[in-house]
C-alpha positions, 0 to 999 in steps of 0.5 A: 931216870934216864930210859935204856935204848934198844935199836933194832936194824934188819940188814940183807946186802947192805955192805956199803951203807954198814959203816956210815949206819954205825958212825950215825948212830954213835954221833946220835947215842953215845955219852946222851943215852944207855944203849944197845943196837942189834943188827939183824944179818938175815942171811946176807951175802955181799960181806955185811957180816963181816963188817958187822962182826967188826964193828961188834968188836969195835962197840961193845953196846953193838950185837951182830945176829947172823941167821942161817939163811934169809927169812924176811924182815918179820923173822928179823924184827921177831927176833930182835924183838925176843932179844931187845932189853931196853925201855925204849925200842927202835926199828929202821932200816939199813940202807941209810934211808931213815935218819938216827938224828930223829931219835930225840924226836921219837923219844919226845913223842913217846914219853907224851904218853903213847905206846908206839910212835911211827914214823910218816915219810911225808916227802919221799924220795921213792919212784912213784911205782911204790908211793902210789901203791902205798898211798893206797895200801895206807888208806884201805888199812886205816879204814879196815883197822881204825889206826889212822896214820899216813905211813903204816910200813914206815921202816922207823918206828919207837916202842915201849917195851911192852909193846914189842914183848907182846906182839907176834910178827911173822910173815907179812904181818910187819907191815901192819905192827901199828894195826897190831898194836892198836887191836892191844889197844895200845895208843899209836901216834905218829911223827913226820919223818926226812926221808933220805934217797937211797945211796948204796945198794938196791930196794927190796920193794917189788910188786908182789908186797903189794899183793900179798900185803892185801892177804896179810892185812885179811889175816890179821882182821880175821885174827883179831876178830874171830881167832876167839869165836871161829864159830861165829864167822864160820857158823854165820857163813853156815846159817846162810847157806843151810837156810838157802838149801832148805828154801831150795828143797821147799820149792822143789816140795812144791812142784812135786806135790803143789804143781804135781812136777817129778823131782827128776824135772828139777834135778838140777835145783834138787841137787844145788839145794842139797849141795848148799845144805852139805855146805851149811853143815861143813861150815859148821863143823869148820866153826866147832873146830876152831872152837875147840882149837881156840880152846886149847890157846886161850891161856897164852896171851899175856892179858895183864896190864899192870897190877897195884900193891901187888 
């Protein structure tokens, strides 16, 4: 049974490229797959909106979602993700940069029993201000997370259903879906991608992604592995600072009446051992909390994979 397409492409000022995009990829799908593509204005104000209204009405399985104003990538992919119906779900980029031809190649892989498929730039044409950044970037995530591919914000990336209904994207944390998903524990591979120069427009690449990718990637490790327990993170920080603050106060207690000392002689460490039990107890009472609030989401994960003879 021939499996439904859903391609989802986020566009921010990409007026240029619209066209081109469109006829690619209906040279690609049309009469070979059942297929729909979503694109994702995010607030653009170049007039894409009006070439994606027009090319809505020139192909029916073509969608224009127009948003209020820009609110970044995550937001347009979350959305389209929501909206995405085919059994099979693909995300590129507008800019002409990632190549429709690589679909039949991405399909392949997916159906050899994989979950999500990613693409690898191996020979890109980027200045080397945002491949070395990258390179970095790649290799901190693939030993921080365990999912050990070369190109984890690579724009071109194929799913199963599945996966897509199941992930929560917002913020930055687009830049890490195939870290996501692996957590789910879901079987992530990856195929080497032509990676085409950039023809029309301006990159939305800057320094700061960088920057705040390394907080991002903080966030989801903490998620993954504390969201359910807070106390254990936070109880842990909490027993090493109490059992320090009481090591202090056990040696002030003995200048006072080993050494015969006044505690007004050791103020200072007399105060800094209070402060790390005073610490100590508000990590504690940190880690309760999210207990409790991690009690009240419990049930909103999907946590069922499949069942049989249902």
């Amino acid at each position: 049974m021939q499996k439904s397409i859903t391609i989802i492409i986020p566009v921010f000022n990409e007026v240029d490229s619209l066209k081109e995009l469109q006829a690619q990829l209906e040279n690609i799908l049309e009469n070979r797959y059942s297929y729909e593509i979503l694109y994702m204005n995010d607030g653009s104000f170049d007039g894409s909106e009006k070439i994606l209204d027009e090319l809505s009405n020139q192909n029916a399985s073509t969608k224009a979602v127009h948003f209020h104003r820009n609110y970044g990538k995550a937001a347009a992919l979350a959305e389209g993700f929501k909206l995405a119906t085919g059994d099979y779900v693909m995300t590129m980029d507008a800019d002409l940069q990632d190549n429709p031809a690589e679909i039949p190649n991405f399909i392949a892989k997916l159906e050899e029993g994989f979950d999500l498929v990613s693409g690898w730039k191996k020979n890109r044409h980027d200045p080397w201000t945002k491949r070395w950044p990258s390179k970095l970037a790649n290799l901190v995530t693939g030993i921080m997370t365990g999912v050990k591919i070369h190109d984890m914000n690579c724009g071109i990336k194929m799913y199963r259903k599945k996966v897509v209904k199941m992930l929560d994207i917002y913020g930055g944390r687009h830049r890490y879906i195939p870290a996501l998903a692996g957590q789910r524990n879901f079987k992530v591979s990856e195929i080497v991608v032509n990676h085409r120069a950039r023809e029309y427009g301006e990159t939305k690449y800057g320094g700061s992604r960088l920057f705040h990718g390394f907080f991002d990637l903080i966030t989801i490790l903490f998620l993954n592995r504390y969201v359910q327990q807070p106390l254990h993170l936070f109880g842990f920080f909490g027993l090493i600072s109490l059992a320090l603050g009481l090591i202090v106060e056990c040696v002030i207690l003995y200048f006072k009446y080993g050494l015969g000392e006044s505690f007004g002689s050791h103020m200072a460490l007399l105060t800094f051992g209070v402060m790390l039990i005073v610490i100590g107890i508000q990590f504690f009472s940190i880690g309760l909390l999210g207990e409790l609030i991690s009690g009240t989401t419990q049930g909103h994960e999907n946590r069922v994979k499949k069942i049989i003879n249902a």
